[in-house]
N, C-alpha and C positions, 0 to 999 in steps of 0.2 A: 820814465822815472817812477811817476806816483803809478806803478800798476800793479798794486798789492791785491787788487780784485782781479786779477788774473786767476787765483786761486780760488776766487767764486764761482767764475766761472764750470769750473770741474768740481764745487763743491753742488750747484746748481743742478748740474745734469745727474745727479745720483736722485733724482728725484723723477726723473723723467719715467715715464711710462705708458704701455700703451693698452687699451683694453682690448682686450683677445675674443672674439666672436667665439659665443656658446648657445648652445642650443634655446630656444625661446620656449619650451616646452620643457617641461620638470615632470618629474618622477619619485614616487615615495615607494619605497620598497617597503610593504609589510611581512612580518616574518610573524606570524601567530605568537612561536614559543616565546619571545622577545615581547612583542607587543598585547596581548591578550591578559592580565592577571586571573589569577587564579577566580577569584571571585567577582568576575564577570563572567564564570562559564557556566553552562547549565546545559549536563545531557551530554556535551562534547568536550574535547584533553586537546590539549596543544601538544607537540612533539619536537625533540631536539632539531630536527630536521626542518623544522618551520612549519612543517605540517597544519592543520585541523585534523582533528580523528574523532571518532565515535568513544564518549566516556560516559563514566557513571553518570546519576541523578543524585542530590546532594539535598534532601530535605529537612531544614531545620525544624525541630518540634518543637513546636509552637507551647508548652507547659511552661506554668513559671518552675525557674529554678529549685532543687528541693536544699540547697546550701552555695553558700557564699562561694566558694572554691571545690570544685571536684577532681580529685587527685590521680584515682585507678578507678578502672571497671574490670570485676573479676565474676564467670559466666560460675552458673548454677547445674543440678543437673534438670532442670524447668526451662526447656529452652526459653520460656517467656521469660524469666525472673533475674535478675542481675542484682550482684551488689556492689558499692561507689563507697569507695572511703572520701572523707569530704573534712574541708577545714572551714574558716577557724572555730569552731565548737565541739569539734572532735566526736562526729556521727561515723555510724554506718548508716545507709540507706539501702533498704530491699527497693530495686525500681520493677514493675512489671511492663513489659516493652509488648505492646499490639504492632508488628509489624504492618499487615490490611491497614490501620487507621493512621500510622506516622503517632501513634501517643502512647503515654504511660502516664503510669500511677505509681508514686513513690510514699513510702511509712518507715518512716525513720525505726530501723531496726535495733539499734545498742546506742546507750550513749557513753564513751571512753573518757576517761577525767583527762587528756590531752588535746591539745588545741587540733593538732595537723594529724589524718590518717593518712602516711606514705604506699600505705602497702595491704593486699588485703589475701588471704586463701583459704576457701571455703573445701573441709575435708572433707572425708568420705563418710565422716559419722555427722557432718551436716553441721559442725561444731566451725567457728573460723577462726585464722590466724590472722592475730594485726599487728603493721609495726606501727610506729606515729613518733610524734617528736614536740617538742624542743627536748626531750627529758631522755629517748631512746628506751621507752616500755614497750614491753613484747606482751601481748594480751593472747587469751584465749576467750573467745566468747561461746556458750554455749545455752539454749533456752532465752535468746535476745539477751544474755548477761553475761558479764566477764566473769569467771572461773578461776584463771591464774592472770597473774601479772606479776611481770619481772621487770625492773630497771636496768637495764645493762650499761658497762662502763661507757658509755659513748650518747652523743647528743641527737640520731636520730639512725631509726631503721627505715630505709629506703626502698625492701623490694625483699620479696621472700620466693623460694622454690622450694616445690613440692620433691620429696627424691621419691619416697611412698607414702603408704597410708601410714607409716610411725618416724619418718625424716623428714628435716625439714632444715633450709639454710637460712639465713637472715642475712642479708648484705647492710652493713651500716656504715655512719659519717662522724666524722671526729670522734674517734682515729678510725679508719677504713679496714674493718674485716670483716670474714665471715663467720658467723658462727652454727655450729653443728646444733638440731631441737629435737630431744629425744620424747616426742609427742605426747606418751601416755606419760613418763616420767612430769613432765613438765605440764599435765593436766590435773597433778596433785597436787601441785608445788603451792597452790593457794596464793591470795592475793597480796603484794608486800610493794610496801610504797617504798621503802629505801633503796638506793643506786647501791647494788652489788659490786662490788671492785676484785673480793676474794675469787679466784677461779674453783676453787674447791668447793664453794659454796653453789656457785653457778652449776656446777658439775653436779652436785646434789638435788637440782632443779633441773637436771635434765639440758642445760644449755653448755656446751665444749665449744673451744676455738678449734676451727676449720682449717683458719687461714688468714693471715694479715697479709696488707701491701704499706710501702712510707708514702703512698698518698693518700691525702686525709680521708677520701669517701670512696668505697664501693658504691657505683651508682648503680648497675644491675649486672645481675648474676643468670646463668643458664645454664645448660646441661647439652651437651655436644653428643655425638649418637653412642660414641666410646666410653662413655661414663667423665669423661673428664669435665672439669668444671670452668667454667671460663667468665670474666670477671670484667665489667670497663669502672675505670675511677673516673675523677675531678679532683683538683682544678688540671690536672695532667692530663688527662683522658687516655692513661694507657691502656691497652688490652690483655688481659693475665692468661692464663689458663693453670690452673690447680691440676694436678695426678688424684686420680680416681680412687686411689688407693687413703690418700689423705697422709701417709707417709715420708713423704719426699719426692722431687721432681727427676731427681736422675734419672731412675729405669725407664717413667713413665714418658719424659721429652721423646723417646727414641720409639716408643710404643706403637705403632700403625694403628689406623682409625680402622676398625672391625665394627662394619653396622649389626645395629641389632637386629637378633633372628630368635630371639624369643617365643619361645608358640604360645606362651600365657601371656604374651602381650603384643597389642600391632604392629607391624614393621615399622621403627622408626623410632618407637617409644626410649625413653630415658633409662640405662642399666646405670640406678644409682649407685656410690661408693659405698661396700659397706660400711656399716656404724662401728665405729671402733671401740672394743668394750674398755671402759674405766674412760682414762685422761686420752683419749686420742691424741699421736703425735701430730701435730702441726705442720700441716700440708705447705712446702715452697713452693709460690707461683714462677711460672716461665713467661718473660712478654713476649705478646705475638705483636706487638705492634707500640710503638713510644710517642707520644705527642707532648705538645705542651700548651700551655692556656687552651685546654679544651675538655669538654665533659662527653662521657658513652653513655650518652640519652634510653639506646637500647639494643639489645642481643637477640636475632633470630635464627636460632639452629635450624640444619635442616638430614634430614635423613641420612643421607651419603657424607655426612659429617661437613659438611660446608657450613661455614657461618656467615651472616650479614650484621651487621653494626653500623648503627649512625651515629655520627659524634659530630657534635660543635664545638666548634673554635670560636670562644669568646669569653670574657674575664669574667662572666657570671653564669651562673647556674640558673637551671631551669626554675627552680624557686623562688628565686629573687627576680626570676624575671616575671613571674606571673604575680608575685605577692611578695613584702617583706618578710623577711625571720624573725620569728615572733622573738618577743625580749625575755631573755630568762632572769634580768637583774629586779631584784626585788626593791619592792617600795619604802616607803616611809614607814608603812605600818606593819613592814615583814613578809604583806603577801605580795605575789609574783604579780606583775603589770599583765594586767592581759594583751591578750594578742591584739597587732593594729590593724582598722580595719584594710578592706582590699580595696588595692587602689582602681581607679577607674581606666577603662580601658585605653589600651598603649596607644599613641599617636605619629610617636617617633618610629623611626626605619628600623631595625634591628642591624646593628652594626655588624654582628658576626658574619659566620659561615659557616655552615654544615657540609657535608660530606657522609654519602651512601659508600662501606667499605663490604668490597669481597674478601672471606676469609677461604682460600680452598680448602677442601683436608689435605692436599696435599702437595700445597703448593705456597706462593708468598700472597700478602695481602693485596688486592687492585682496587681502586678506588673508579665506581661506576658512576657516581654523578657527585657533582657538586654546586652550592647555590649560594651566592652571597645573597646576605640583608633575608636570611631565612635560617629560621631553628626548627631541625630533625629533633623529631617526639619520640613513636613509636614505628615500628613495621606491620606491613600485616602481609601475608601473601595469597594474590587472587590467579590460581591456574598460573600464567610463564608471568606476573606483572607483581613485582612488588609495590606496596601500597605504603606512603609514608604518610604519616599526621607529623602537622608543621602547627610552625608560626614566623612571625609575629604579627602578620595578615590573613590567618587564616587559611593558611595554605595546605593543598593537598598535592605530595606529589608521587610521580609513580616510576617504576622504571622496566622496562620490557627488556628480559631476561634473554630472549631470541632475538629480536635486532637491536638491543645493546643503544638502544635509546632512553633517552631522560622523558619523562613526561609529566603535564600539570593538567591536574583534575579539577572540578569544581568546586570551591573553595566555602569558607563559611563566613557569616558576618563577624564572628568571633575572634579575638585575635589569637587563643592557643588551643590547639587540635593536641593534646595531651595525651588520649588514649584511645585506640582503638581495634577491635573483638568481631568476628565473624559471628554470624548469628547462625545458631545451631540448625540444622536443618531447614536453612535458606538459603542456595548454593546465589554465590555472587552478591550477599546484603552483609553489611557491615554497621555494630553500632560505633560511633564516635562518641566520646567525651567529650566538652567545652569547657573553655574559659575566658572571662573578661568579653563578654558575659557569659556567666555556665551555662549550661543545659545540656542536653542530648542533639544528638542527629542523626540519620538514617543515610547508610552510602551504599548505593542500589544500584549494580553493573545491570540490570534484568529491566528496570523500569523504563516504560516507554512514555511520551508526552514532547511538549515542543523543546525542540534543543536550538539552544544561542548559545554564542561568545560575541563579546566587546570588546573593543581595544581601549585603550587607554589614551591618551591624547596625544594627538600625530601631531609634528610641528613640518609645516609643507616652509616653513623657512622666511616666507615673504607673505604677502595677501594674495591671494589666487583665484582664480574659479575654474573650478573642478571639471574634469573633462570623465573620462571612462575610467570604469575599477574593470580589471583584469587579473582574471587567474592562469596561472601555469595550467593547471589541471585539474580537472574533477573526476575523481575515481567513486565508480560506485555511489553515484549521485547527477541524478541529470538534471540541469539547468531549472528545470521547472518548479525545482523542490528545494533551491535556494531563492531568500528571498532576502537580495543587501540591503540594506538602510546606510543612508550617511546624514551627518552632524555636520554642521560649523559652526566656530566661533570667531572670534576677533581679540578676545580675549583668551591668557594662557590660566583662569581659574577650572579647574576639574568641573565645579558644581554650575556657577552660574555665566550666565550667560551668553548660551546655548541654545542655537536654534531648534527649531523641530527636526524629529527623525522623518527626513524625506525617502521614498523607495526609489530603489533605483529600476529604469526596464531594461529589460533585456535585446541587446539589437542583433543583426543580421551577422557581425562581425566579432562573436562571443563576447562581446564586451557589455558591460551595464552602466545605462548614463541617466543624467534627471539634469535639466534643465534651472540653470539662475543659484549654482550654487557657489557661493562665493565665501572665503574666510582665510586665516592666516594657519587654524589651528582645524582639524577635524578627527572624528570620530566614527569610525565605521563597526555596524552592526549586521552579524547575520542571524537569521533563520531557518532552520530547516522545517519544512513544511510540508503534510502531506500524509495520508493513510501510515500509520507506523505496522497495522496488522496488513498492509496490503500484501497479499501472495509473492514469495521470492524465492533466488534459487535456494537449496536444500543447505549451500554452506553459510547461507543466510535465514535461516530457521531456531528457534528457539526449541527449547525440550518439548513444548506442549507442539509443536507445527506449525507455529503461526509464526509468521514470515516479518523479519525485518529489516527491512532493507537497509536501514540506515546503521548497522551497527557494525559495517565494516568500510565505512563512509570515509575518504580524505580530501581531504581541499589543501591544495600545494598552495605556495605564497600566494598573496597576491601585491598587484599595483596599483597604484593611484598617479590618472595623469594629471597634471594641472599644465595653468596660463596663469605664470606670475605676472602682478599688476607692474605695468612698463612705468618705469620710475625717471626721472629725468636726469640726465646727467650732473655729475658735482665736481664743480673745480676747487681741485685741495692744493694747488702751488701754480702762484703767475710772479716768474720776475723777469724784470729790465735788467741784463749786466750793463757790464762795464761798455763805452762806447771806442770806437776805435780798433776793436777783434771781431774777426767773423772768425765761423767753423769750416772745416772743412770736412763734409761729412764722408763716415768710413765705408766703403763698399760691401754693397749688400753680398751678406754671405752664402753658398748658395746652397739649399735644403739639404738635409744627411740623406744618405744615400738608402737607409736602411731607418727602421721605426722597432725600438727598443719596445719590451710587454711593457715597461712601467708608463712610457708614454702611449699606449695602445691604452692602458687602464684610465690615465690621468684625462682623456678626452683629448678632442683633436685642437690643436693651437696654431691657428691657418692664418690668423693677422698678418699685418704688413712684417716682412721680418727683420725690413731695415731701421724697427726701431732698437732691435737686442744691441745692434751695434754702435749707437751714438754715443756711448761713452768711450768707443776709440776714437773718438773725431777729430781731427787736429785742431789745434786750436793758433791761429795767426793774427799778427797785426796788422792792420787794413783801418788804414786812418778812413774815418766817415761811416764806417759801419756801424750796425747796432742789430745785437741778437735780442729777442725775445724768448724766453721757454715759458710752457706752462704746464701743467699735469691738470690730465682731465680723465673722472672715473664713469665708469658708468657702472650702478648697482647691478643691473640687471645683465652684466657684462657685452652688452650689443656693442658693435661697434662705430665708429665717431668719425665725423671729418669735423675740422672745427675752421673757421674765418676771423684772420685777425684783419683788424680793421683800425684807421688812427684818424682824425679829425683836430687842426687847430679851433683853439679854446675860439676862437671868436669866429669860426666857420661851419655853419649848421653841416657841412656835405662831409659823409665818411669817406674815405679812400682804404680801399681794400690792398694788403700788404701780403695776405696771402690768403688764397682762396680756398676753400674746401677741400684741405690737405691733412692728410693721415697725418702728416710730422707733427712732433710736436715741440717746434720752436718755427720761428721765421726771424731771417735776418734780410737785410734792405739799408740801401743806401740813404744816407740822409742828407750827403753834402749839396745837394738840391733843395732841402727844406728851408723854407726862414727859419729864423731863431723863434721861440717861443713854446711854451706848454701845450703839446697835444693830446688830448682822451684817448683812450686805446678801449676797445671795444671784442671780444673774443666771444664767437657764434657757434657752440656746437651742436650737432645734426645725427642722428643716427641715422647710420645709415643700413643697406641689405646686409644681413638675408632679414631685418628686418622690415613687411610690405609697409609701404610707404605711406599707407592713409594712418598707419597706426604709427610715424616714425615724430619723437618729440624733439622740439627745437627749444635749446636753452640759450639766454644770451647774456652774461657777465660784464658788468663793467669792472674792468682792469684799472690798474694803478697806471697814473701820469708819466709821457716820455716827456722830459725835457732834449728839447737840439738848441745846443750852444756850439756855433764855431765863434763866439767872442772871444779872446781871450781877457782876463780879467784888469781891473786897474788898481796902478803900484800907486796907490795917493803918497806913501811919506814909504824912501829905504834912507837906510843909514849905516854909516861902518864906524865904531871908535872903539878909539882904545881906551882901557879904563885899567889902571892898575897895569895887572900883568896877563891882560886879558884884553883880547876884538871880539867888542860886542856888536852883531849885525843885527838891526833892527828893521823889519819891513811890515806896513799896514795897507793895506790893501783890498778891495771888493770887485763886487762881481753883481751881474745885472740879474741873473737868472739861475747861476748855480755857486752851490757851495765855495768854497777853499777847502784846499786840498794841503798844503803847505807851501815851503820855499827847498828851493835845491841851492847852494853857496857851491862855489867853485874857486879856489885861491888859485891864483898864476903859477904856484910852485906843486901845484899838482893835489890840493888835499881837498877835499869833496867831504861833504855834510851835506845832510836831510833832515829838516825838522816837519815836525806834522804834528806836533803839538801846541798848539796856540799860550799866549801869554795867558788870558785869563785860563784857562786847561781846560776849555771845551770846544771841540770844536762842531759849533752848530749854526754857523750864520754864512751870510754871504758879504758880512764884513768881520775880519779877524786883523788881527796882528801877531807877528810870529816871529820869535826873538834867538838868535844862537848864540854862544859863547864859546870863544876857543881862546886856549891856553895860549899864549904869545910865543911863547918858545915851538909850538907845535906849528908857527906861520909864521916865524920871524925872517925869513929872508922870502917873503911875499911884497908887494908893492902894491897892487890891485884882487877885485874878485868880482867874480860875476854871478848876479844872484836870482833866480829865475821864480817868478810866484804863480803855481799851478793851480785850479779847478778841479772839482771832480769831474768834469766831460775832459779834461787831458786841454783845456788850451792852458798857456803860457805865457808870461807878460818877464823880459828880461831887462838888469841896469847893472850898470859896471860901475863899481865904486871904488874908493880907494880913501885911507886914513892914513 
């Protein structure tokens, strides 16, 4: 009757489980290009391929800043001499760069009545072109003094190209165009503080429109080897390309890329459009490529007409992410708020993504690497490796043109790598530009000294102690000349508390071990060590002869083994069903014939395999029985025999019910038991392939069996009629177990079950439980017979009659 926990039963076994024997030894796979940043490298690049490689030296120069924000670095014909447009005071700065010493000397060369210089080109007559901003003034400075100034219709020049010694383009922001600078005209044009809107007037100053796009900003402009002009925006970040002509795009779309062969100029050199005398018509761009929420940070043509471009994807510009835009709303007293200062340096991830794009001549756009939580600055190109200035950590990344891998270089403490310039007759040294905090840096593919990289913090998953680091392989470096260090902590803080960098030795079995190192989280450190001028082969030689070995160096991943701390088992579900059903358990299935790659990947699962099957189990009545289940985990996934065990309340001695059994339920008779409350007790054991001295014993105390074959007592039934209605009333207890309800039985066949007690709870082992039936629904009855049950299933019946 009352076996509505028959349904518990089967809701019970969804819980069952068993833990699957895994390997007792762990493994952390380090991958370099993954786990190494950027700046933890020093001397060596990480590689898509997981690699360690041989990279530049990344020296930051140590000079204090010569301005708050440094915008461009544009080279002299001094290869010492550089000049840096710089904000918010609106300098130029001459830097003089000692490459031997890593320093310079900076003397503020012009000072511009504009807060921000964007953009900087120093001419042939030694005189330079500046754009700057909030206001969009085109400067020419000549003798450390500006000469001409123009306001152009728009809020900021971003980036200016050279065509010749008399052309010149201006790429600008709100609203995004180019415009055409006819040099000497516009070196007359004298200094004029008002915003020009008139184009005829501009035209009389020597500045024509080139070319517009409908996205607000030309962020940079370049020169393709065909003379054609090509163009990235924001907040779009599409890719243009302008006809050469400056006339209209139809003939020239279809034009073939013809490099140049100029004998008055180098193979490669830019054949500018020429100047078109009076109003030049207005050149329509073509896109070579569409985006959206994204900026073309920058453009690097290359000879055979290919271009490269970086762009990021992210709802702010390079601007606002290194500084506010300054305010151009005026004050209380009329004059302009000045600019806010710069913020301190970023802390937060950079949410975007950048993207290194191939443009072929003559072919569709490929996109060669890509990085989230990182913003594409600049290009630069060293021999087959392009060179990327990043951020928002400082990031340097590269990408090898011949095996078509991504690479990370030595990074800066700085959070934006903004610009960066090859230094004139120093093959393989590159200046960089900083931001947050400014300065210079020196990026040196040639320098030799100790080379490291650090990873980042490894989570080994559990507390462990550390067994052997292991490499795939060491190319072009022998054993002797790596020297690993490892970290632990206990704690997941980057900074503190961190043990010492211990060395590791090298054993008979390529492996590297140190002894007592124990932690949750670790940090592995290399060095390479060792004569950098010692004698090598000839394809490991420097220009001067002098031999480096280490500069065509890899180190494949490596491993780290550990011994997670053996944790003790934990029981997450023990229940008593219902008494009176056993199981009848399903036969073990017998192994698939065949082993699937996903199971070959996922590890081997060799446990007992008769537990997959307990939720087909039958499930029968068997008066005296009583199942147990319980779920028992183990963290460390080892595997368990567990012992249930029960003892009455007033007998010190357990009796074991089932012995050190994979299953995890036990069923057992009880109609042998006396009546009374017994402890139950459940013992789990790990067992092999865990060795035995190391195996832990947990032991649980379980919830109380009651065994009742009482059945209960009917103190007061009753049958009456009242109205038009048999009210049956029965009160009733029980020595040891609950009440369950009454079953009624009329003689004319009609059957009731109530289980809900008069006061409407049912929580005691004294109840009263009351029915009412309609008369007309029992009127040709005479008697009925009413049965009051327990929750252990006994029964106490009285035949009544009104």
């Amino acid at each position: 009757m009352f076996r509505g926990q028959l349904f518990l039963l089967v809701g019970f076994a969804c819980f069952l489980s068993s833990s699957l024997a895994e390997p007792l030894s762990k493994k952390t796979d380090i991958d370099f290009f993954r786990d190494v940043p950027s700046r933890n490298l020093k001397g060596l690049g990480t590689r898509s391929d997981g690699r360690l490689v041989a990279g530049p030296f990344l020296v930051e120069i140590a000079v204090a800043a010569p301005a708050d924000l440094l915008w461009c670095l544009e080279p002299t014909p001094d290869p010492a001499k550089w000049l840096v447009g710089t904000g918010a005071e609106g300098k130029i700065i001459e830097v003089t760069f000692e490459p031997g010493n890593a320093t310079y000397a900076a003397r503020d060369l012009a000072k511009l009545d504009d807060p921000q210089v964007f953009a900087l080109k120093r001419l042939t007559d030694g005189s330079i072109l500046a754009g700057t901003s909030p206001k969009g003034a085109l400067y020419l400075v000549r003798d450390e003094a500006p000469v001409a100034r123009t306001l152009l219709p728009v809020d900021s020049i971003v980036d200016l190209l050279l065509l010749d010694e008399n052309t010149a383009l201006a790429a600008t922001g709100n609203p995004g165009r180019i415009y055409r600078i006819d040099l000497k005209q516009f070196a007359g044009s004298g200094i004029n503080a008002e915003k020009i809107r008139d184009a005829k007037i501009l035209a009389e100053r020597g500045i024509t429109l080139f070319g517009e796009i409908r996205d607000r900003n030309v962020r940079r402009i370049a020169a393709l080897a065909d003379g054609r002009i090509v163009a990235g925006s924001a907040p779009k970040g599409n890719v243009y390309a302008f006809p050469r002509e400056g006339t209209g795009a139809a003939s020239d779309a279809r034009a073939p890329v013809v490099p140049a062969t100029s004998k008055s100029k180098p193979a490669g050199a830019v054949q500018p459009p020429p100047p078109s005398p009076g109003s030049a018509a207005k050149a329509e761009p073509v896109i070579l490529q569409e985006n959206k929420d994204a900026e073309v940070t920058d453009l690097l043509p290359q000879p055979n007409g290919d271009l490269y471009a970086t762009i990021v994807y992210s709802t702010s510009t390079g601007e606002t992410r290194i500084t506010p835009i300054a305010s151009t709303k005026s004050g209380r007293d009329g004059k302009e708020e000045p600019p806010p200062p710069p913020p301190p340096a970023q802390v937060e991830r950079f949410a975007g993504r950048s993207a290194l794009i191939w443009f072929p001549a003559d072919g569709f756009p490929e996109t060669l690497a890509a990085r989230p939580n990182t913003a594409f600055y600049r290009i630069a190109r060293h021999g087959d490796v392009l060179i990327v200035a990043g951020g928002e950590q400082g990031e340097l990344i590269g990408y090898d043109l011949k095996a078509r891998l991504s690479l990370t270089f030595a990074g800066s403490i700085s959070s934006q790598l903004n610009s960066i310039a090859p230094l004139t007759g120093a093959a393989g040294k590159f200046l960089v530009l900083r931001n947050n905090a400014p300065g210079l840096a020196l990026l040196d593919f040639n320098a030799t000294g100790p080379r490291e990289a650090e990873t980042r913090r490894l989570d080994l998953g559990t507390p462990a102690r550390l067994g052997a680091l292991r490499f795939n392989r060491l190319r072009n470096l022998s054993g002797g000349n790596l020297v690993p260090e490892l970290r632990t902590s206990n704690g997941s803080d980057e900074v503190e508390g961190w043990g010492p960098w211990t060395p590791l030795n090298a054993s008979d079995d390529a492996g590297w071990r140190a002894d007592g190192l124990r932690g949750r989280y670790a940090k592995l450190r290399l060095r390479i060590a060792g004569p950098e001028n010692a004698s090598g082969p000839p394809s490991v030689r420097d220009e001067a002869g002098r031999g480096r070995p280490f500069s065509t160096l890899e180190i494949d991943r490596a491993t780290i083994y550990s011994l997670p701390q053996n944790r003790r088992p934990l029981l997450q579900d023990f229940r008593v069903l219902t008494p009176g059903y056993s199981i009848i358990p399903a036969a073990e299935q017998p192994p698939p014939a065949s082993v699937t790659l996903s199971q070959t990947l996922q590890g081997p699962k060799d446990d007992d395999r008769r537990k997959g099957n307990f939720l087909s189990s039958q499930v029968v009545p068997s008066p005296g029985a009583q199942v147990v289940t319980w779920t028992v985990v183990d963290p460390d996934g080892d595997n368990l025999v567990c012992t249930f065990s029960i003892r009455r309340e007033d007998n010190p001695g357990w009796t074991d019910v089932a012995a050190a059994t994979r299953d995890s339920y036990a069923q057992f008779d009880t109609a042998h038991l006396p009546d009374g409350v017994y402890f139950t007790r459940l013992v789990a054991t790990e067992t092999a392939p865990r060795p035995r001295a190391e195996r832990l014993v947990q032991t649980f105390e379980t919830d109380d069996l009651v065994v009742d074959h009482t059945p209960p007592e009917a103190i007061e039934a009753t049958a009456i009629r009242v109205g038009e209605s048999v009210v049956v009333t029965v009160r009733g207890r029980d020595r040891l177990s609950l009440l369950d309800g009454i079953e009624v039985i009329f003689n004319n066949g009609v059957r009731e079950i109530v289980e809900q007690p008069a006061d409407g709870v049912r929580d005691g082992r004294e109840e009263t439980f009351r029915l009412d039936v309609p008369l007309a629904k029992v009127s040709n009855a005479t008697s009925l017979e009413v049965t009051l049950f327990d929750v252990a299933g006994n029964g106490t019946a009285r035949r009544l009659t009104w």
